[in-house]
C-alpha positions as CSV (number, residue, x, y, z in Angstrom):
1,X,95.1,151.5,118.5
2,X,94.1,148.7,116.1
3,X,93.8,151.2,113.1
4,X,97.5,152.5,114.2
5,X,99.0,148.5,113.7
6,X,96.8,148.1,110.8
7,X,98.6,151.3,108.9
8,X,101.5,150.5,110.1
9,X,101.6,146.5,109.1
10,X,100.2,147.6,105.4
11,X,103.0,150.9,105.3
12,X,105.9,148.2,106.2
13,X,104.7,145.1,103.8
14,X,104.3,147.9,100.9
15,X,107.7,149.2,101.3
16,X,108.7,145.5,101.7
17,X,108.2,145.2,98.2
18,X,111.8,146.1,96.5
19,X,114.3,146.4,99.5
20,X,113.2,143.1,100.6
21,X,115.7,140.2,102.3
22,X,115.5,136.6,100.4
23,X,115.1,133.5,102.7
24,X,117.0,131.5,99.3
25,X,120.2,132.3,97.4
26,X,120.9,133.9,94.5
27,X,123.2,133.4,91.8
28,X,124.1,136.8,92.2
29,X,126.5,138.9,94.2
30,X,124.7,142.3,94.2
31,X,122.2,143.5,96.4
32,X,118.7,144.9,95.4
33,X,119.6,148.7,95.9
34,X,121.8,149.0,92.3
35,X,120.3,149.9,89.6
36,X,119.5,147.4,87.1
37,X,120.3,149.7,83.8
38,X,118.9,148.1,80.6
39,X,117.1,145.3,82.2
40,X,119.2,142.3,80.8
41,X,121.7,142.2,83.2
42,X,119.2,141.4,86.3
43,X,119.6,137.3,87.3
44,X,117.4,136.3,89.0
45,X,116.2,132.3,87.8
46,X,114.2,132.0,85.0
47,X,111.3,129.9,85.7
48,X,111.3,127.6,82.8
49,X,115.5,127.9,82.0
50,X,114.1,131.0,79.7
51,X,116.0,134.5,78.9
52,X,114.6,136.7,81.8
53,X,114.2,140.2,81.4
54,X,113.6,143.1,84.1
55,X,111.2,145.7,82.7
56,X,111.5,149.2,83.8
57,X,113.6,148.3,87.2
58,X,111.4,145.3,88.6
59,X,107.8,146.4,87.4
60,X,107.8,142.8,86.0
61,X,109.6,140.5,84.7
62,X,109.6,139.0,80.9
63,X,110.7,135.4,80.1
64,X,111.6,134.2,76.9
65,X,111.6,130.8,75.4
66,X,111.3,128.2,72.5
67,X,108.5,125.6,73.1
68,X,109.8,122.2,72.6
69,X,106.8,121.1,71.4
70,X,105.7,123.4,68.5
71,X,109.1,125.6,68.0
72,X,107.2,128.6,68.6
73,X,109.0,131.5,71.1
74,X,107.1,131.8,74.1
75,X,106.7,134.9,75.9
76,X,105.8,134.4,80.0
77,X,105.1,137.6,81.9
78,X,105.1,137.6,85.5
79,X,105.2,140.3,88.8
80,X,108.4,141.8,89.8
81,X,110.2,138.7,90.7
82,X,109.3,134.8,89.3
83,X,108.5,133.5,92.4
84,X,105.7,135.9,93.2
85,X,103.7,134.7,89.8
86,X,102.2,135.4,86.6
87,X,101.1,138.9,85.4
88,X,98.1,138.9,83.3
89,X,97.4,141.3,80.8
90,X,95.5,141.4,77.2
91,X,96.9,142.7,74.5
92,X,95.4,141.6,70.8
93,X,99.2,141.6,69.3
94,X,102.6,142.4,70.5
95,X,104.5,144.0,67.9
96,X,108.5,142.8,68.0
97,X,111.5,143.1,65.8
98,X,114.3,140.8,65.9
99,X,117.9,142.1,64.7
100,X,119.8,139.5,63.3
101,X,123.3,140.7,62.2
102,X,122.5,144.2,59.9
103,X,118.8,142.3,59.1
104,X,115.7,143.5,60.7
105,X,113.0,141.2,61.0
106,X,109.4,141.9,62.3
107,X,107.0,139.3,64.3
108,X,103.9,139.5,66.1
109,X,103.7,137.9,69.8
110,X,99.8,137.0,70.3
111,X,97.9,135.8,73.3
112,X,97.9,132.6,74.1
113,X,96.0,130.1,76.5
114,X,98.4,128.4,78.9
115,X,98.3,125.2,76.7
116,X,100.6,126.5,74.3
117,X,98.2,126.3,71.6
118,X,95.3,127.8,71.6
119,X,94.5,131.4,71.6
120,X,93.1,133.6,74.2
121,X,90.8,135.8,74.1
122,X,91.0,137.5,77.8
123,X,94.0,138.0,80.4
124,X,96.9,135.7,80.1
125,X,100.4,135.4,81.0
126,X,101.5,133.8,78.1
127,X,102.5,135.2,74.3
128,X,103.5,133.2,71.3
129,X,105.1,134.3,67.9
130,X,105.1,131.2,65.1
131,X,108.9,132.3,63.4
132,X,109.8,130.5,60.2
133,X,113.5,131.3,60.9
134,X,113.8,130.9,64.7
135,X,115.0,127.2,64.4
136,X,117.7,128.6,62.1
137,X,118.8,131.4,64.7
138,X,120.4,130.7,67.9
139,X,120.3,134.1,69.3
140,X,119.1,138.3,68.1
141,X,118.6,140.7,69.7
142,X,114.7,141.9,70.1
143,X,113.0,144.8,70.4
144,X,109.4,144.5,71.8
145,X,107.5,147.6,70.6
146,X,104.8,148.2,73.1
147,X,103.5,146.7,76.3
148,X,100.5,148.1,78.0
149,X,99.9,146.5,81.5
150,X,97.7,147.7,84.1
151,X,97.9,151.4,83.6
152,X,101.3,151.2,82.6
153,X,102.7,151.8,78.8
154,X,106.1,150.2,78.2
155,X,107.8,151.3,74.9
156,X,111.1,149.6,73.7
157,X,112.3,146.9,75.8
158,X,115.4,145.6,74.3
159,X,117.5,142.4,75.4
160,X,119.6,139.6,72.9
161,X,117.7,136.4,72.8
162,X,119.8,133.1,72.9
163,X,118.2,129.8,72.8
């Protein structure tokens, strides 16, 4: 009997993990059962006021920012929504293009301790890129090459970045 409410408990808290009801409000209308298309549209609150985007329909969540302190754009992942926390992974670089107007421009997102500064050199949720002409650019759009998290490889994520 134990073993039946033990199954049972773990089958209904795994499928509790995408139709689930929130206890807070949104600043949405829409409820979780859509389809979130291209991944930019999805609001949930960005953590740190960032641009959040869905990657391939709520595996995680990506959130973009500029670092007050040392201009660079900041790169935060975390699991399926905000709330539930940071997603580490290790990758040595990030490869990114930013599309500004007809101009293609290519950057490098690199691990990053949680200081802001310094670089890692395991798992971390956080990714930096040092751009010359991101103080000059309010907002491009960005394409994100490759991601490879967990056993997962996630090729082209696109969104418009807007400070």
């Amino acid at each position: 009997m134990k073993l039946i409410l033990l199954t049972l408990l773990i089958t209904l808290s795994l499928g509790c993990q995408k139709d689930h009801d929130h206890d807070h409000d949104h600043d949405h209308d829409h409820d979780h059962d859509h389809d979130h298309g291209g991944g930019h549209d999805h609001s949930h609150d960005a953590p740190n006021g960032g641009v959040l985007v869905n990657v391939e329909n709520e595996f995680c969540h990506l959130e973009f920012l500029v670092d007050p302190l040392n201009g660079r754009l900041q790169m935060h992942a975390m699991r399926f929504h905000p709330s539930e926390g940071p997603l580490k992974f290790f990758m040595e670089q990030v490869e990114a293009t930013a599309k500004i107007g007809e101009e293609e421009k290519a950057f490098i997102f690199s691990p990053t301790q949680l200081d802001g500064e310094a670089p890692a050199t395991e798992a971390t949720s956080l990714y930096t890129a040092q751009i010359d002409w991101l103080k000059d650019t309010p907002e491009f759009d960005v394409t994100l090459k490759e991601l490879q998290i967990e056993d997962r490889k996630l090729q082209n994520i696109t969104f418009k970045f807007s400070k």
